[in-house]
Structures are given as structure tokens and as C-alpha cells.
N, C-alpha and C positions, 0 to 999 in steps of 0.2 A: 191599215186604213180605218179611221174612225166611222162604226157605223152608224147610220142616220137615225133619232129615235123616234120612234111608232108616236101615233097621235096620243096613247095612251098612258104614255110616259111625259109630257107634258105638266106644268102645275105653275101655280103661281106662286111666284117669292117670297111673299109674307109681308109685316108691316116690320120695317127696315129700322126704323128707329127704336120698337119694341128689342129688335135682334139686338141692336148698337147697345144700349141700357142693361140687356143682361149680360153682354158681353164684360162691359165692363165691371160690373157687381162680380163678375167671376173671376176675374183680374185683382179685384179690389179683394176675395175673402179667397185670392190662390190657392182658386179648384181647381181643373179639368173634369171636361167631359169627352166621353168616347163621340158627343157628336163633331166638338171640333177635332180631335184627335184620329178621328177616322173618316173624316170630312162627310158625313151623313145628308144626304140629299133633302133629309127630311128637317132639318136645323133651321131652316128659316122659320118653316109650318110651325114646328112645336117651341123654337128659343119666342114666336109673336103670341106663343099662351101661355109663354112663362114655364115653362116647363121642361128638364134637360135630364141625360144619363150621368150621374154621376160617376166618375172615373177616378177609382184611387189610388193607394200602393205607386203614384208616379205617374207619368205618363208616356217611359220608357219601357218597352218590354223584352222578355231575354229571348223570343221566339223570334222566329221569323217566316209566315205564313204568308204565302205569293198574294193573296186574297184584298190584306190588314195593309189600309196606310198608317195605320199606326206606327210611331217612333222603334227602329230594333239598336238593342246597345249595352251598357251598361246602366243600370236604375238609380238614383239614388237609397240615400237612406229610407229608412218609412219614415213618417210625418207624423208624430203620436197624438198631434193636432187634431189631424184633419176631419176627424168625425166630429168632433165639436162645430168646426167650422161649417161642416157640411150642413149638421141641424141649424146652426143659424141661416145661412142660404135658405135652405126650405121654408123657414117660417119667414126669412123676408119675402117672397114666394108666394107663402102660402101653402103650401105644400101640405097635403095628407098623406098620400100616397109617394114616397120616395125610392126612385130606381137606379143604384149600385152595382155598376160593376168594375173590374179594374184591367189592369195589363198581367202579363204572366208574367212570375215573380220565381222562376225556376231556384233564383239565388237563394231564397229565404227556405228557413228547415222546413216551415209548414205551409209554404206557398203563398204567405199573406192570409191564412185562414183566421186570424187570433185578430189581424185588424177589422177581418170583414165582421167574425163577432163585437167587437168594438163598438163599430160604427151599428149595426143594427141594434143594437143594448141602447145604445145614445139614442138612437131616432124612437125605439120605443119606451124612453122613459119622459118623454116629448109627449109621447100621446099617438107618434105618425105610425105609419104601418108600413115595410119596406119588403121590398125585389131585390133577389139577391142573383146578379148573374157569373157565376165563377167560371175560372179557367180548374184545368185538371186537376190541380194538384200533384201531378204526377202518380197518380193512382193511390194518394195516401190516405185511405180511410181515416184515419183519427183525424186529420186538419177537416176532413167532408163532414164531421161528428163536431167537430168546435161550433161551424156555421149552423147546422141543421137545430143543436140543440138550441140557440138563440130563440128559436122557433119565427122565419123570415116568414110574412106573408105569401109567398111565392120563391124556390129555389128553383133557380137554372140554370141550364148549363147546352152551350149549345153545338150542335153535330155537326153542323157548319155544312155538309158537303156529303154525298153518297161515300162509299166507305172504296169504292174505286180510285177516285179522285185524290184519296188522302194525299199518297206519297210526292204527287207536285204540286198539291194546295197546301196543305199541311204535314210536312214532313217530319216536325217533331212532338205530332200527335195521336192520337192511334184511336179506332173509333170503337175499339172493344173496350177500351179502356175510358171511354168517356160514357158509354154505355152502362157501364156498370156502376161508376158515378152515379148518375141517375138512379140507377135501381137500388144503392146504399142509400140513398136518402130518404125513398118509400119505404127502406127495411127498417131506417131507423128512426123515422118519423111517419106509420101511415095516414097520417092527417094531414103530411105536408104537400100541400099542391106543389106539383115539379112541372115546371118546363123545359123546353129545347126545340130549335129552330135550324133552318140549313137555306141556302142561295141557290137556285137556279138560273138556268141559262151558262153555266159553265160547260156542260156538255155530257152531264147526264141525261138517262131515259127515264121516260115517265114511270117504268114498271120499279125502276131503281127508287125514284120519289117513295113509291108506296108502299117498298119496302121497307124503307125508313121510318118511315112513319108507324108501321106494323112492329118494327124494331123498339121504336120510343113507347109506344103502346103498349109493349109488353115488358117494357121496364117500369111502365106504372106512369107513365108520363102523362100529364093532361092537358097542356096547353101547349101546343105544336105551333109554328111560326115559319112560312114561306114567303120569300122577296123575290125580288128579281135583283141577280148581281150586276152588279155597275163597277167595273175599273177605276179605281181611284186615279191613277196614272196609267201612263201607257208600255210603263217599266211593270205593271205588276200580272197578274193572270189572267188574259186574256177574255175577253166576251165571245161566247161559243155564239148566243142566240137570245133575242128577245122572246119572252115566255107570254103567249096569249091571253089578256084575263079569263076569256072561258076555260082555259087550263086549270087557271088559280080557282076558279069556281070547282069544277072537278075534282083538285085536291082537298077542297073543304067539304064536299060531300062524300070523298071515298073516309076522309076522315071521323063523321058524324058516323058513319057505320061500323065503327071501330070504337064509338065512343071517346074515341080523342077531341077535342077543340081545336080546330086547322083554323088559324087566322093567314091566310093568303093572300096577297096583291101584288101588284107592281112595285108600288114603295115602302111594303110591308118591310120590318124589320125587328130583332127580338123584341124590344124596348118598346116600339110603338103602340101606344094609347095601351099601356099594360093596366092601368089600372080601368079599363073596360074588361080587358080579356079576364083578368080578379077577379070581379065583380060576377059573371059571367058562369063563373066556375061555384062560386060560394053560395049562387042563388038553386044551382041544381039539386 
């Protein structure tokens, strides 16, 4: 049974023909974005400022995580295009700040790492400044060392889920291992701002939230990211509970005492208004 959503999950659409206009520019210079590929609630708000997640490496992934309406399958080839392409979008756009992430690419020897350097090398010899949101890698340090050393404005990589959870949200990931991720990238860049994010209302506890976050903390993590999860379908992981904004307030001040940057809401999500959360971090 589909349950009824709280007044505070409410929003408005956006302006419809802004959306219609970049849709098709996105069509027309054959990108994806994780917001239509994961049907993001926040795709109206942010495609009517012009502004989208870039999604590369395909928009097939070889995972299959209860959570993700992302496409699971077989991927295509890579596109040795598509970063070029990408930087044009941006600058039709306008774009300073461009945010990259892609599907998991278990097929590929280094995970799609050698493309994400690519594409960020392209955006900065452009001038922009890019977010780079990775999957595992399957725990390979050298492809986390291809991206890092690009040196991204922001690398992240997200926890998605208390480490409970994993085995029927994400069963072919492991949280120790994404964990550590993270903390390679502060070993090998400590200048590089890292982030990481996870979903509530699946049916974790709050003490669980703050462990996590204590957990990213001490990987060196700085910009933390809390939403509320929403079922893409009714095939996929189930909605345990709508999560209170005062909750979301609480998790951004248990996190300010930990010195982490908790960005938290109801329609929070990694991506969103990231180059505020940037901005945010560099001014400290």
C-alpha cells in the first residue's frame, strides 16, 4: 500500500518548458543524466535552472541495488566522445561548476576510472571545475589514484545505506570497502575535499545515522549528504518511514560537532546544489 506523503514532501514542478528544452539538448548532444536515469524527484527544480548530473560510462549498470531505478544489464561500449560532448553541454549551459557521475562498470579493468579522468582533464582545460561522484571500483586503488590525481574539485563516493542494510539494499557492495575508498583519497590527495551521502527512511536508527557519519568523519570526509528515500517503483526497496525535517535538522548539527558538513532534507540528495555545499567548504 502506497503511503500518503507528509505535507513536507510536497513541491512544485518547475517551469515545464525549461525541463522540455533541456531535455532535448540532451537528446540532441546524447548524454544521460542520473536524474532521468534514476528518475530524481528533484529533475523538474534543478533541469528549470538548467542544471543536471551528468551520467557517463552508459546508462546501463552491471550492479543491481534494490534502491537504483537505474537500467541493470549489459553496458555498452565507452564513448571516448563523451567528455567532449559533455564540456559542450556545460558551456551551452553555462556551467561552471559540472557534476559527474556514472553507472557501475564492474566490466571494465579499472572500473571507468581512466574515463572519469578524461572527462575531468576536459572540463578543466575549459576553465570549469568538476564533482566527481564514483562507484567502487571494486576496491582498486590505482583506478581511485587515476581520478584523485586529476585533482576533481570535489571527490565522492556515496555509503548509500547504514552498513546493516547493505545485504538487501546493496548486495554487491560492501561498506568497508567503500569506506576505505574514501579514506584513499584523503591519503592521497589531503587537499582533496571528499564526500559521501546515504538515504533514510529505509529502516534504519537514528544512533545507526550517526554512526555513519562518525564513520565518514573519520575517513576524512567533509561534505556529508542526507535525503529521504522514495521507491522508484513498487518492485524496488521498500519505504520503511517518512523522516521528520526536525530529524534532518539534528543530523546537521550532530554533524557540525564532528566537524563534518551534514547537508540534510527531505529532497536532499548527493548532487544537489553541490556547488553551494563547494563553495561552503573552501571558504572555511
Amino acid at each position: 500500500m502506497r503511503k500518503e506523503f507528509p505535507p513536507w514532501l510536497k513541491k512544485r514542478i518547475g517551469d515545464l518548458e525549461r525541463v522540455n528544452d533541456l531535455l532535448s539538448l540532451l537528446s540532441h548532444h546524447r548524454l544521460h543524466t542520473i536524474c532521468q536515469s534514476a528518475h530524481c524527484p528533484n529533475l523538474p527544480e534543478c533541469f528549470s535552472r538548467g542544471t543536471a548530473t551528468f551520467l557517463i560510462l552508459g546508462n546501463i549498470c552491471t550492479r543491481n541495488c534494490t534502491f537504483c531505478m537505474v537500467k541493470k544489464g549489459k553496458p555498452l561500449p565507452v564513448d571516448t566522445q563523451e567528455p567532449e560532448r559533455i564540456k559542450e553541454m556545460a558551456k551551452l549551459l553555462g556551467l561552471k561548476y559540472v557534476v559527474i557521475t556514472s553507472v557501475t562498470r564492474d566490466d571494465l579493468p579499472d572500473g571507468g576510472a581512466e574515463h572519469f579522468k578524461r572527462t575531468i582533464r576536459t572540463l578543466h582545460e575549459e576553465g570549469m571545475k568538476a564533482e566527481v561522484l564514483v562507484p567502487d571500483f571494486q576496491g582498486d586503488k590505482g583506478a581511485l589514484v587515476k581520478v584523485v590525481e586529476e585533482k576533481p574539485e570535489v571527490f565522492a563516493h556515496n555509503l548509500e545505506t547504514v552498513p546493516r542494510l547493505y545485504p538487501s539494499v546493496r548486495p554487491q557492495a560492501d561498506y568497508d570497502r567503500s569506506l576505505l575508498l574514501l579514506r584513499w583519497a584523503k591519503e592521497v590527495s589531503p587537499s582533496q575535499i571528499t564526500k559521501s551521502g546515504i538515504m533514510v527512511g529505509m529502516g534504519e536508527r537514528e544512533e545507526e545515522v550517526i554512526e555513519v557519519m562518525k564513520s565518514a568523519r573519520d575517513a576524512g570526509v567533509d561534505i556529508f549528504t542526507i535525503g529521504q528515500y522514495l521507491p522508484p517503483s513498487p518492485r524496488h526497496f521498500p519505504l520503511h518511514s517518512f523522516i521528520h525535517p526536525e530529524t534532518f535538522h539534528y543530523y546537521e548539527r550532530e554533524g557540525e560537532k564532528m566537524g563534518l558538513l551534514v547537508i540534510a532534507g527531505p529532497w536532499v540528495r548527493s548532487s544537489y546544489r553541490a556547488e553551494t555545499a563547494w563553495k561552503t567548504v573552501v571558504k572555511k
